[in-house]
C-alpha positions as CSV (number, residue, x, y, z in Angstrom):
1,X,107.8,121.2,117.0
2,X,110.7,118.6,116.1
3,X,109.3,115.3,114.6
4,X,111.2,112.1,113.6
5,X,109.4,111.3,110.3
6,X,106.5,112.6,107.8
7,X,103.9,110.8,106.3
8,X,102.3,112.5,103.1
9,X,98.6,111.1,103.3
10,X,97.0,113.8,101.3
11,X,94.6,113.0,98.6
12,X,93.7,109.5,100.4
13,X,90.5,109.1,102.2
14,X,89.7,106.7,105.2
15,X,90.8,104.3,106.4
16,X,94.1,105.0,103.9
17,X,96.0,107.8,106.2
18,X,95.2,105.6,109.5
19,X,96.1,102.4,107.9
20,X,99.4,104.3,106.7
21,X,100.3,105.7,110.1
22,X,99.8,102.3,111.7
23,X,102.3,100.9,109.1
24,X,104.9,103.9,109.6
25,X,104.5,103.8,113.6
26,X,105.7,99.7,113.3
27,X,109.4,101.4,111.7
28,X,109.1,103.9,114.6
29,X,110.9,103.5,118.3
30,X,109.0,104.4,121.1
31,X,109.1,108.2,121.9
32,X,109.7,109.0,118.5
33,X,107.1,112.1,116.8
34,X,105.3,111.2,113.7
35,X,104.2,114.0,111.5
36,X,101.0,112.8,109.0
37,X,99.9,115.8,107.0
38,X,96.0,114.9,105.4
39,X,93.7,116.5,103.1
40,X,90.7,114.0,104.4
41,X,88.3,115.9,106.6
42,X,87.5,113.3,108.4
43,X,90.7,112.8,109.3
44,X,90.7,114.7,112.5
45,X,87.9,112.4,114.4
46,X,89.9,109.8,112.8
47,X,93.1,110.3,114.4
48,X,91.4,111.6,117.8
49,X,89.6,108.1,117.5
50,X,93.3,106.2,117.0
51,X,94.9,107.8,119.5
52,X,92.7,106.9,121.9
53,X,92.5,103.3,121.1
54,X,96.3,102.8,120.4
55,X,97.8,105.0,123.2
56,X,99.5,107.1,120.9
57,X,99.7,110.4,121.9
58,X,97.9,112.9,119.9
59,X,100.4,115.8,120.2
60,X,98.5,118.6,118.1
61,X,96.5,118.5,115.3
62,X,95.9,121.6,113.0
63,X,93.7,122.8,109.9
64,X,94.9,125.2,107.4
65,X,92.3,125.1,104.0
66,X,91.8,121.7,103.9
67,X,94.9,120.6,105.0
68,X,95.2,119.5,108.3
69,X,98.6,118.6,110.0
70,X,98.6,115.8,113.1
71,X,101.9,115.4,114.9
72,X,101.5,111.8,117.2
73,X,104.4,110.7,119.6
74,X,104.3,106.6,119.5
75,X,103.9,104.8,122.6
């Protein structure tokens, strides 16, 4: 899938990667696809969790040994 801009949050645990994709999301235009690869495993509840409390759509999310790769579409 196309995305706009990447956000390299591997090797920093919570709240670091959400705290980052807020901050990256602020330079984004609506519609745009941000893609946030992670190494933190609780990343994935994490970024369910955002989504649903920002309105930010979770597009997919996926795990390949211990890296897990989120793709979210701003509001």
């Amino acid at each position: 899938m196309q995305y706009d801009k990447e956000l390299d949050a591997r090797g920093l645990n919570c709240p670091l990667p959400i705290l980052r994709t807020k901050k990256t999301l602020n330079d984004m235009a609506s519609g745009q696809v941000l893609m946030i690869l992670a190494t933190d495993p609780g990343s994935v509840r994490d970024f369910q969790a955002f989504s649903r409390q920002t309105g930010n759509e979770l597009l997919s999310h996926t795990a390949d040994d211990g890296d897990f790769q989120f793709l979210l579409r701003k509001k």
